[in-house]
VEXNUPA-400763 format. One record per atom (N, C-alpha, C, CB): residue number from 1; residue in three letters; atom name; x, y, z. Coordinates in steps of 0.2 Angstrom, whole numbers, plus 5000, padded with zeros to 4 digits. Glycine has a CB too. Example, Ala and Ser with C-alpha at 12.3 -4.5 7.8 and 13.67 -1.06 7.14 Angstrom:
! VEXNUPA-400763
seq, type, atom, u, v, w
1, Ala, N, 5066, 4972, 5039
1, Ala, CA, 5062, 4978, 5039
1, Ala, C, 5066, 4984, 5039
1, Ala, CB, 5057, 4978, 5045
2, Ser, N, 5064, 4989, 5035
2, Ser, CA, 5068, 4995, 5036
2, Ser, C, 5064, 5000, 5039
2, Ser, CB, 5070, 4997, 5029
! end
This chain:
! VEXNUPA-400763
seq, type, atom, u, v, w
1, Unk, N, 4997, 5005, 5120
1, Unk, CA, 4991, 5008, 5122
1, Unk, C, 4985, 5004, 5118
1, Unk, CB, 4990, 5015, 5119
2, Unk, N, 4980, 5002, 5123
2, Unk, CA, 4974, 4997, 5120
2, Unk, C, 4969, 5003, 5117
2, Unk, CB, 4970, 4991, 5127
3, Unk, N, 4963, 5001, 5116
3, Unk, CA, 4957, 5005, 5113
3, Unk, C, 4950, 4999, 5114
3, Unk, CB, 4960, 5007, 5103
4, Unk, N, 4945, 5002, 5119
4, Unk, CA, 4942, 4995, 5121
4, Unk, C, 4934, 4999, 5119
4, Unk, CB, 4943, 4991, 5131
5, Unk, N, 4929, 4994, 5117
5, Unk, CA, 4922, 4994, 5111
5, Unk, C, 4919, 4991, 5115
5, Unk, CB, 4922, 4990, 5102
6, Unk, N, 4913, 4990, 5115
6, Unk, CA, 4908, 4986, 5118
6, Unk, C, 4906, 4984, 5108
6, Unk, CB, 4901, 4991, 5124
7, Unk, N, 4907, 4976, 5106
7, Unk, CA, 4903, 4975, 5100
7, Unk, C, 4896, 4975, 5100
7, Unk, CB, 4904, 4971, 5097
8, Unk, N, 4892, 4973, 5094
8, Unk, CA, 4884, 4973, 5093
8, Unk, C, 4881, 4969, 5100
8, Unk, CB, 4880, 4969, 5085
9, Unk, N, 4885, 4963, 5102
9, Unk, CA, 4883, 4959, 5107
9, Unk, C, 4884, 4961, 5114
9, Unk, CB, 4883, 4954, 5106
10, Unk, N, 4886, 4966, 5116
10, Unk, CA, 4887, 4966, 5125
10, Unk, C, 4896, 4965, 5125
10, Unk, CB, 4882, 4959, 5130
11, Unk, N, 4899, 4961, 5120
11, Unk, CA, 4903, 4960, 5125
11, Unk, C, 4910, 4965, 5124
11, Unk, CB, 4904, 4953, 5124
12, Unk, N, 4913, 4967, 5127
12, Unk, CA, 4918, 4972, 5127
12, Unk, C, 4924, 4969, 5126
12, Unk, CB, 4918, 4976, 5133
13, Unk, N, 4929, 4972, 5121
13, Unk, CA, 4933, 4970, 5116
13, Unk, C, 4940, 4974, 5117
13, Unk, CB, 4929, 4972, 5108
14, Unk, N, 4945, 4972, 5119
14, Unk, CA, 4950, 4977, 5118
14, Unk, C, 4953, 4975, 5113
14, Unk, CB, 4955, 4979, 5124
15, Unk, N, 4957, 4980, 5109
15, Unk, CA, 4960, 4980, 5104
15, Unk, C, 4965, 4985, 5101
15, Unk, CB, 4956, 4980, 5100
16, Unk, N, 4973, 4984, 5100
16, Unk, CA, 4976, 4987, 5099
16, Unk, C, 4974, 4996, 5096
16, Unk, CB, 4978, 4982, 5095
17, Unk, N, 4977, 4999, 5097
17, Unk, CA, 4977, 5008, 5098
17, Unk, C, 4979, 5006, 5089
17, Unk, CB, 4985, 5012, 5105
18, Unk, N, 4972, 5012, 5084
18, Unk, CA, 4973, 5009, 5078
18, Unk, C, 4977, 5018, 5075
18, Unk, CB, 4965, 5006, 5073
19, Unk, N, 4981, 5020, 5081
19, Unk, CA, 4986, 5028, 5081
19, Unk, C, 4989, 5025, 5076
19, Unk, CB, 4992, 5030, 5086
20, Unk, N, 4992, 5031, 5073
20, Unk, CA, 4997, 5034, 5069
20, Unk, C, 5002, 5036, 5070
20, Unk, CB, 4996, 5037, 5066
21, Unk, N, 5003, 5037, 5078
21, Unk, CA, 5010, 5040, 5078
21, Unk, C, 5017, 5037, 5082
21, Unk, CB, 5009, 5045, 5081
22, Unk, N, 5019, 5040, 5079
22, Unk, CA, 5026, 5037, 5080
22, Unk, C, 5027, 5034, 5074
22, Unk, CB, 5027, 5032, 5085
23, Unk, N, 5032, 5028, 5076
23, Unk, CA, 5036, 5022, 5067
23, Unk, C, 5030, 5019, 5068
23, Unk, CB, 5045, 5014, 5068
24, Unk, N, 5022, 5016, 5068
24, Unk, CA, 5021, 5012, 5068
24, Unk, C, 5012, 5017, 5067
24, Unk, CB, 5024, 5009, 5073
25, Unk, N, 5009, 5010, 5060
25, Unk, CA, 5002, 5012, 5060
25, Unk, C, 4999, 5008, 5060
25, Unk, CB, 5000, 5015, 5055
26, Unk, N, 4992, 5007, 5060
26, Unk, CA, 4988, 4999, 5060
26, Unk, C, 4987, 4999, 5054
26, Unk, CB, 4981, 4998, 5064
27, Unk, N, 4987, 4992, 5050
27, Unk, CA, 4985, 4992, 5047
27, Unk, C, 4978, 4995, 5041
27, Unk, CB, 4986, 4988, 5049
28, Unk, N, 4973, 4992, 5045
28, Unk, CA, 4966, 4996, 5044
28, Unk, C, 4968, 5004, 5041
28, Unk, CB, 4962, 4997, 5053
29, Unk, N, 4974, 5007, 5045
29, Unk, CA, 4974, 5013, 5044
29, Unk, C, 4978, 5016, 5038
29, Unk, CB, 4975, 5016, 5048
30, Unk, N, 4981, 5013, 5035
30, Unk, CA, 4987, 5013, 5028
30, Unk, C, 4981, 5014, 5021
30, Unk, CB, 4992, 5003, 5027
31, Unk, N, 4976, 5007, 5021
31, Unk, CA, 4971, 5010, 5015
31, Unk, C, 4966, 5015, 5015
31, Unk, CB, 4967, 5004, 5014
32, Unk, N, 4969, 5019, 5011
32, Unk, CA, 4966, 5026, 5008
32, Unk, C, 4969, 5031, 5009
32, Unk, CB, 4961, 5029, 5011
33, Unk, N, 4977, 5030, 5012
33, Unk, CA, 4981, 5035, 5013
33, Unk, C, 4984, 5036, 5007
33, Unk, CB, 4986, 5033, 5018
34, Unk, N, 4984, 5044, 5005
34, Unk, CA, 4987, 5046, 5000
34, Unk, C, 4994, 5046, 4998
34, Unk, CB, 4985, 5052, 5000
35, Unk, N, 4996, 5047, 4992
35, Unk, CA, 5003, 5043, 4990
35, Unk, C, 5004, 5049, 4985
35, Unk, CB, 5002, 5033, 4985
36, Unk, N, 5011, 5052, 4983
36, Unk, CA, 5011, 5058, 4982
36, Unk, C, 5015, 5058, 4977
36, Unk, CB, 5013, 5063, 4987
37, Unk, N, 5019, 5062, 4971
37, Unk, CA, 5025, 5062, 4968
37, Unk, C, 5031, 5066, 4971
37, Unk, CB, 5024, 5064, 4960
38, Unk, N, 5035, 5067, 4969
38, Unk, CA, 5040, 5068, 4972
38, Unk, C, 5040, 5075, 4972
38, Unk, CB, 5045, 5066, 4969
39, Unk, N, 5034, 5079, 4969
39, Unk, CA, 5031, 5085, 4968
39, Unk, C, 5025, 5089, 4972
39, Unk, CB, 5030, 5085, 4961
40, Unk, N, 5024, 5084, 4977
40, Unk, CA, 5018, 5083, 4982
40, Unk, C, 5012, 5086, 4981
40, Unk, CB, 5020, 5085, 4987
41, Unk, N, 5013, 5081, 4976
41, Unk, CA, 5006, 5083, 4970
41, Unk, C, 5002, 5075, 4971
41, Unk, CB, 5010, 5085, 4960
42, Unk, N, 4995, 5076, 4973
42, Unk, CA, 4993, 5071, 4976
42, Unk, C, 4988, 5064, 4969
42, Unk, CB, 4988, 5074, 4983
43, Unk, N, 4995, 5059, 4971
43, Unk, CA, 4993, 5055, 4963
43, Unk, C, 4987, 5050, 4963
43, Unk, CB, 5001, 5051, 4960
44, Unk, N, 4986, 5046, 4970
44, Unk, CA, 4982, 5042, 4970
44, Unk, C, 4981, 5040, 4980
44, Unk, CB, 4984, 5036, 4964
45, Unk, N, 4981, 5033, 4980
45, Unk, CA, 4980, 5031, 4987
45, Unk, C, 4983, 5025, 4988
45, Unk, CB, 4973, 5030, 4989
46, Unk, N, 4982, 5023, 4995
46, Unk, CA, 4984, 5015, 4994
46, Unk, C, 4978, 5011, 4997
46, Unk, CB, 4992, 5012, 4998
47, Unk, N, 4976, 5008, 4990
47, Unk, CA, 4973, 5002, 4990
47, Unk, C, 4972, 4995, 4995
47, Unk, CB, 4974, 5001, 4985
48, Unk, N, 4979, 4994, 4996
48, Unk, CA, 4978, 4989, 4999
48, Unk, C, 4985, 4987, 5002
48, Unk, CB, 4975, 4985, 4995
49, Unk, N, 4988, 4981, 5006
49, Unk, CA, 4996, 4981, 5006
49, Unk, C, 4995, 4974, 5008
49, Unk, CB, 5001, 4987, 5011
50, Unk, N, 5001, 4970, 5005
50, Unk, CA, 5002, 4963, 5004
50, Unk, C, 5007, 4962, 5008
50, Unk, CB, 5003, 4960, 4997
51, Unk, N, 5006, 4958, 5013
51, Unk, CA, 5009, 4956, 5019
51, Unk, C, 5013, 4950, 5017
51, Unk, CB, 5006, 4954, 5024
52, Unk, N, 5019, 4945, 5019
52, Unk, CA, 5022, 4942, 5019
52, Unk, C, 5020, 4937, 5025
52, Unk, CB, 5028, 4945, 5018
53, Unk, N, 5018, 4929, 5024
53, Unk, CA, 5013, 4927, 5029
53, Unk, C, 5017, 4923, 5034
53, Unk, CB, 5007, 4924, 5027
54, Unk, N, 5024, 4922, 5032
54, Unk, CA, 5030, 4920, 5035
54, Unk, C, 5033, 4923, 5039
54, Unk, CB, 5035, 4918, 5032
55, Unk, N, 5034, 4931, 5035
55, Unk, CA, 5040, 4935, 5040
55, Unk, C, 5035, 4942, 5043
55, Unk, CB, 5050, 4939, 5035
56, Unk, N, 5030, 4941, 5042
56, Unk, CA, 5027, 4946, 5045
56, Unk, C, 5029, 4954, 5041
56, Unk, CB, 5031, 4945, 5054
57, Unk, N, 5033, 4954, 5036
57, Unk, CA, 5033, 4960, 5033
57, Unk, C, 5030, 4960, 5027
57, Unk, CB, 5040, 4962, 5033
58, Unk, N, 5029, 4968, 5028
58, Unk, CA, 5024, 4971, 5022
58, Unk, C, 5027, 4972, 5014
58, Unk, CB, 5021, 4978, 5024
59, Unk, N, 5026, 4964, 5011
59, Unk, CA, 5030, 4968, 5004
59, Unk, C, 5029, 4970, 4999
59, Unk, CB, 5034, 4966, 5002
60, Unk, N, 5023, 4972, 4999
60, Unk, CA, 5018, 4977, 4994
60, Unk, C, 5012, 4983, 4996
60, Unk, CB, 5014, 4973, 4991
61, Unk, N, 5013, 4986, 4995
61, Unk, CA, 5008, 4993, 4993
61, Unk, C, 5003, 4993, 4986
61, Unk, CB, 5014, 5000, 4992
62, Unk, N, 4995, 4989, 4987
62, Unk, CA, 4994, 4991, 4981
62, Unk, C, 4994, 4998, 4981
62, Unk, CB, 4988, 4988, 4978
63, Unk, N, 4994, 5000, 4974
63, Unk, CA, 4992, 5009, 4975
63, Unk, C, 4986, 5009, 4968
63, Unk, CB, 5001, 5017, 4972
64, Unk, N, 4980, 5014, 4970
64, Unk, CA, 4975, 5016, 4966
64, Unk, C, 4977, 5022, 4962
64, Unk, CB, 4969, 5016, 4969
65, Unk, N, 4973, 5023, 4957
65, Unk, CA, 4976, 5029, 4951
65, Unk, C, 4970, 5031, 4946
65, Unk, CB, 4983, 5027, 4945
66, Unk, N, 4969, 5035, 4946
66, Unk, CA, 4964, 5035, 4939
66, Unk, C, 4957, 5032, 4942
66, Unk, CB, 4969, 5029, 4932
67, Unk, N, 4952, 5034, 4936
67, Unk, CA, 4945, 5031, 4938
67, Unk, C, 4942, 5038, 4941
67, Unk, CB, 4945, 5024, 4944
68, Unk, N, 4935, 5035, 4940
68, Unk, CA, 4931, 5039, 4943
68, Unk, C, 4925, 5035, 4945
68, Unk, CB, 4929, 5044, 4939
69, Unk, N, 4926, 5036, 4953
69, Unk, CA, 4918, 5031, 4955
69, Unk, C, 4921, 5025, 4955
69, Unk, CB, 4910, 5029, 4947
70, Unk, N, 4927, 5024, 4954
70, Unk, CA, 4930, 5015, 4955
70, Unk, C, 4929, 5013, 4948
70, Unk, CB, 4925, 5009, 4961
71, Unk, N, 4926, 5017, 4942
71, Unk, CA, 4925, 5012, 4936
71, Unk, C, 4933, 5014, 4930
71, Unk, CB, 4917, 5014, 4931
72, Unk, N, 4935, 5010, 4927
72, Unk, CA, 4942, 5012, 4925
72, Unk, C, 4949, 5013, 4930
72, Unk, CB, 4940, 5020, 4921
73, Unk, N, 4948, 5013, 4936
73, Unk, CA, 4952, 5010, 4942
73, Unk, C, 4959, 5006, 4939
73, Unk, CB, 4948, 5005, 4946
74, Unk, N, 4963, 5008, 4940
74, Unk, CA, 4970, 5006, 4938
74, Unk, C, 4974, 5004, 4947
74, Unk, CB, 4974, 5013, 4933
75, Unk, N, 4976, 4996, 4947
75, Unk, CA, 4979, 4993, 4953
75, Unk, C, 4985, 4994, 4953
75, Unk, CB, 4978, 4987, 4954
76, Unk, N, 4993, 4998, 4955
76, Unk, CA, 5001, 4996, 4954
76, Unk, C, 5001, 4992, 4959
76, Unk, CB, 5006, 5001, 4955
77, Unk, N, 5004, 4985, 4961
77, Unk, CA, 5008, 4985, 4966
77, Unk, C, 5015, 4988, 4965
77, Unk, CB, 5009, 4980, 4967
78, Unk, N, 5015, 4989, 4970
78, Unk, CA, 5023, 4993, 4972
78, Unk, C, 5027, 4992, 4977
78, Unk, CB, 5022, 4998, 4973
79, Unk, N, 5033, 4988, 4978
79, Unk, CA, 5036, 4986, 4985
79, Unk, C, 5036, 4989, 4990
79, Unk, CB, 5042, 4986, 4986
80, Unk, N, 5035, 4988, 4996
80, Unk, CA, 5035, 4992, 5004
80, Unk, C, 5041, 4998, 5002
80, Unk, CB, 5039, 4986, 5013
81, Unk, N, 5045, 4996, 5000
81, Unk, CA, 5051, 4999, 5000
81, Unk, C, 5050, 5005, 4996
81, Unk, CB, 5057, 4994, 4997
82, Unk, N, 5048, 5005, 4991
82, Unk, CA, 5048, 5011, 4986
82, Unk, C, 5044, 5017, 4989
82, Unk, CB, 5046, 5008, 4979
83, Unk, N, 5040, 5017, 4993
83, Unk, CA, 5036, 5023, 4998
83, Unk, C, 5040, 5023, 5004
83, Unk, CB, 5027, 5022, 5000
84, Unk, N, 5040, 5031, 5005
84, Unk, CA, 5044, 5036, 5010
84, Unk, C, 5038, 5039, 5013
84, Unk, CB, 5049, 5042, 5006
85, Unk, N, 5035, 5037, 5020
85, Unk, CA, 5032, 5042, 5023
85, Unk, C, 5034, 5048, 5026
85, Unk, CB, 5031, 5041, 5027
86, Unk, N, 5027, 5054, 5024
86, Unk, CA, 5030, 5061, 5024
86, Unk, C, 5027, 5065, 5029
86, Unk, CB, 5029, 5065, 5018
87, Unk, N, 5029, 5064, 5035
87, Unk, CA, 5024, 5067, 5041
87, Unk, C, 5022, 5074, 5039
87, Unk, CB, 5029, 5067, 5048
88, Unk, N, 5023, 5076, 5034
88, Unk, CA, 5022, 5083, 5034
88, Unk, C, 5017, 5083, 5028
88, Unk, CB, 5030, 5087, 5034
89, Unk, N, 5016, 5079, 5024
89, Unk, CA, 5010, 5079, 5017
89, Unk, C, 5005, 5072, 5021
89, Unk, CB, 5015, 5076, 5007
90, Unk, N, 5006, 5069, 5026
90, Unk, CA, 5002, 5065, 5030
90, Unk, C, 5001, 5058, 5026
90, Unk, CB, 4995, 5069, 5031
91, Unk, N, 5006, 5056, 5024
91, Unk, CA, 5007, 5051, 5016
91, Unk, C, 5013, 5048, 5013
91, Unk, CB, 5006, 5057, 5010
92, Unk, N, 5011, 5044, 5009
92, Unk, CA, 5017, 5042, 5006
92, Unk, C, 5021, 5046, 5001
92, Unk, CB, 5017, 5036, 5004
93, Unk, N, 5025, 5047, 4999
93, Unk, CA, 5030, 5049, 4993
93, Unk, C, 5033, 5043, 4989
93, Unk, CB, 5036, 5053, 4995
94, Unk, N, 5032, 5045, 4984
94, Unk, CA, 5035, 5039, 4978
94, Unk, C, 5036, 5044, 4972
94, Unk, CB, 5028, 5032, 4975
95, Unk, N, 5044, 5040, 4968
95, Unk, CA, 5045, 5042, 4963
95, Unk, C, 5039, 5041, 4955
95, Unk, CB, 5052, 5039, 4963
96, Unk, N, 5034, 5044, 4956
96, Unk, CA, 5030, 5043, 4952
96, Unk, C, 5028, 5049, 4947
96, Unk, CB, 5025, 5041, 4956
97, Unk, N, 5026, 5046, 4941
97, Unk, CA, 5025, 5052, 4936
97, Unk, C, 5021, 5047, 4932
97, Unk, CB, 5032, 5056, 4932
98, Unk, N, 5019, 5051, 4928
98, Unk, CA, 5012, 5049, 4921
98, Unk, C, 5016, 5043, 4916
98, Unk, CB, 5009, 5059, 4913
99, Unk, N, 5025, 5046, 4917
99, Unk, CA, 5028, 5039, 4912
99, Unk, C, 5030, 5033, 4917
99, Unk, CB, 5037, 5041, 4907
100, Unk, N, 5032, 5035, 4922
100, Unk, CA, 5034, 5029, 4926
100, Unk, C, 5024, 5024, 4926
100, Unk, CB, 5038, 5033, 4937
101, Unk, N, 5023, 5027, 4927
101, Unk, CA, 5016, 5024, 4929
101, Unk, C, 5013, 5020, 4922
101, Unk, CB, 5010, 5031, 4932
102, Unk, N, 5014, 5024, 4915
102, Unk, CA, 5011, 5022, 4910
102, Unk, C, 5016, 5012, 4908
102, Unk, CB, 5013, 5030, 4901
103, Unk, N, 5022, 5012, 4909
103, Unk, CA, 5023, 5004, 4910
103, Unk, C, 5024, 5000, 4915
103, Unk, CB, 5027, 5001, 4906
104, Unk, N, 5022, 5003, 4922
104, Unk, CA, 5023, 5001, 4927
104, Unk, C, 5017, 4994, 4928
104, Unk, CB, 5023, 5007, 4930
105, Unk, N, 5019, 4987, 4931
105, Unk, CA, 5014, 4982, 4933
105, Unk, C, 5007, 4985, 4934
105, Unk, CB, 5016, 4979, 4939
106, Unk, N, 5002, 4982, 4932
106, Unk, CA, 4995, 4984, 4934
106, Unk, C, 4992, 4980, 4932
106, Unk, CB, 4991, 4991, 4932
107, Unk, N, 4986, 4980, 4937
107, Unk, CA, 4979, 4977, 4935
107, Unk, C, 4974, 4980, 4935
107, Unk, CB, 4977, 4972, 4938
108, Unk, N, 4969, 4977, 4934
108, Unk, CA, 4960, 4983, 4933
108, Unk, C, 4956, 4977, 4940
108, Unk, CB, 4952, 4981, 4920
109, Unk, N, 4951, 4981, 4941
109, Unk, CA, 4946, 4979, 4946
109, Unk, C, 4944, 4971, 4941
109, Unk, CB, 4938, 4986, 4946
110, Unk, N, 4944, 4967, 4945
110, Unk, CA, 4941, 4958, 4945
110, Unk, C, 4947, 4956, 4941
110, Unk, CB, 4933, 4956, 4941
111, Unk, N, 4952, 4958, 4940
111, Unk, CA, 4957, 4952, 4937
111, Unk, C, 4960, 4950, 4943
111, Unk, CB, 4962, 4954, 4932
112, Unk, N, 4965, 4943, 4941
112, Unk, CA, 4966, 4943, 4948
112, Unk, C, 4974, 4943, 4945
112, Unk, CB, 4962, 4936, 4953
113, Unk, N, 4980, 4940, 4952
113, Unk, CA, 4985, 4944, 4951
113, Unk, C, 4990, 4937, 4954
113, Unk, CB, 4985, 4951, 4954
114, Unk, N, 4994, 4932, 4953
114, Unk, CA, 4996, 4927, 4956
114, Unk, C, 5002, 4930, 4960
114, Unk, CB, 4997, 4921, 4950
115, Unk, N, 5001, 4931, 4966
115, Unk, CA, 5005, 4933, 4970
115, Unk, C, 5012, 4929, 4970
115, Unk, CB, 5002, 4934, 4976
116, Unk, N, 5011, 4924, 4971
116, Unk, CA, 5015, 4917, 4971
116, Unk, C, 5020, 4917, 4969
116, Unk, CB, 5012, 4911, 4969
117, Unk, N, 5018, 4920, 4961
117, Unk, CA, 5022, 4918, 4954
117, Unk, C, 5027, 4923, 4957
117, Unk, CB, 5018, 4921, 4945
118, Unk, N, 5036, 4918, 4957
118, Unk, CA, 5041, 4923, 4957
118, Unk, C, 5044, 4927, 4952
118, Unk, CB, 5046, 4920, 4960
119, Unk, N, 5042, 4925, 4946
119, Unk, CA, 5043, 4930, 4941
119, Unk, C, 5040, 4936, 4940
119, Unk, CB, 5041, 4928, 4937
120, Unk, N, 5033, 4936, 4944
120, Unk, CA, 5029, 4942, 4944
120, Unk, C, 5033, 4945, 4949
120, Unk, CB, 5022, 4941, 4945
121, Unk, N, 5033, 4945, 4956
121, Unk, CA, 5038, 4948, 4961
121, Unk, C, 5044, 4949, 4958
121, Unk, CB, 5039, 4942, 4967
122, Unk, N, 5049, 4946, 4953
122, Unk, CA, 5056, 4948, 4951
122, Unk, C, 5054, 4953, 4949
122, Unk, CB, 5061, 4944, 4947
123, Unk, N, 5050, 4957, 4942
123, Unk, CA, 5046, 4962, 4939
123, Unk, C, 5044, 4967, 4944
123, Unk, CB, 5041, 4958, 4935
124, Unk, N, 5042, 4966, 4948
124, Unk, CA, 5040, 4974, 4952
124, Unk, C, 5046, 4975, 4956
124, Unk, CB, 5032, 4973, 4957
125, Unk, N, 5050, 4972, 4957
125, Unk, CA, 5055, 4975, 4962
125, Unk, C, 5060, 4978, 4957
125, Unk, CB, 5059, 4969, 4969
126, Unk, N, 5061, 4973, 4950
126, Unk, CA, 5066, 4978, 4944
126, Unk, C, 5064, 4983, 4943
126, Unk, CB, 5066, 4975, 4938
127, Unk, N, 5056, 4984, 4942
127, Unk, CA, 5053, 4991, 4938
127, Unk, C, 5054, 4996, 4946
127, Unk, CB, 5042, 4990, 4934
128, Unk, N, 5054, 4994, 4949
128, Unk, CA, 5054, 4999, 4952
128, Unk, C, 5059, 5001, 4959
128, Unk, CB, 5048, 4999, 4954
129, Unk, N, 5066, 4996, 4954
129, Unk, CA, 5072, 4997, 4956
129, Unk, C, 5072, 4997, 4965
129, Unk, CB, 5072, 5005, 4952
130, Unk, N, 5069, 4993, 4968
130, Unk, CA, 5070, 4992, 4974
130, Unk, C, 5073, 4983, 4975
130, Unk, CB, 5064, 4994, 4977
131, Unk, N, 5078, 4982, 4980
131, Unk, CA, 5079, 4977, 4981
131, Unk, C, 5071, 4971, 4984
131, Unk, CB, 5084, 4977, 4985
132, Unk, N, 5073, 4965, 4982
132, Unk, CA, 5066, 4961, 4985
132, Unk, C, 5067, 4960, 4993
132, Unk, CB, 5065, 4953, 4981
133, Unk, N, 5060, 4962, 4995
133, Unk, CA, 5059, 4961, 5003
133, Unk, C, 5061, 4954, 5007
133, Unk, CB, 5051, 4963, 5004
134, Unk, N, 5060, 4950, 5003
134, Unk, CA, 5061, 4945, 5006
134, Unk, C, 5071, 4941, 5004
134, Unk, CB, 5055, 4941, 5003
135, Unk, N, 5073, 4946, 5002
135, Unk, CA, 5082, 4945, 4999
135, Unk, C, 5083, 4950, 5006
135, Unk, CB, 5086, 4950, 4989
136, Unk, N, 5082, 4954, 5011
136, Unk, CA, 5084, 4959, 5015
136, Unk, C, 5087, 4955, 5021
136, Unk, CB, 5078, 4965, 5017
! end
């Protein structure tokens, strides 16, 4: 299913259906989706998600936490793998709590984060006990 816009200039645009239902979301529509604990208790959102530009698969979820206004903003990445959608809280589920979270990988607003680095990737799939997306 398409979805067709006329843009600012006249010209009319089709473009993938940015649904949610079924196995499949759009992109666009993943950031801001809420992210839950295991108590469905609503802990933060997702920020952002990091694609794999070879295999086409998604193998990060940043997740946001904390802050108010975006100031004091706390970044997790977190593997595709470790969030469980929950058709029924509209969201993800993750094994998350106040200790998992306190040494979990993070960053703040403007640092930056060397994606590249395979040490940094071995570290988020250990802490969070999932196999790496790109070993599947």
């Amino acid at each position: 299913m398409s979805h067709t816009t006329t843009n600012p200039s006249g010209v009319t645009e089709t473009s993938p259906s940015s649904s949610t239902h079924g196995n499949l979301i759009a992109a666009s529509k993943v950031s801001g989706t809420s992210v839950y604990d295991l108590n469905d208790k609503k802990v933060g959102s997702v920020d952002d998600v990091m694609i794999d530009k070879s295999s086409g698969r998604v193998a990060y979820a940043v997740l946001s936490f904390g802050g108010f206004l975006g100031i004091g903003e706390k970044y997790y990445p977190m593997p595709w793998a470790a969030l469980k959608y929950d058709t029924r809280l509209d969201g993800f589920v993750a094994a998350i709590d106040a200790t998992v979270l306190e040494d979990a990988p993070s960053y703040s607003a403007g640092e930056s984060v060397d994606w590249a680095d395979e040490a940094y990737g071995r570290r988020l799939h250990e802490y969070w006990k999932v196999a790496p997306y790109y070993g599947l």
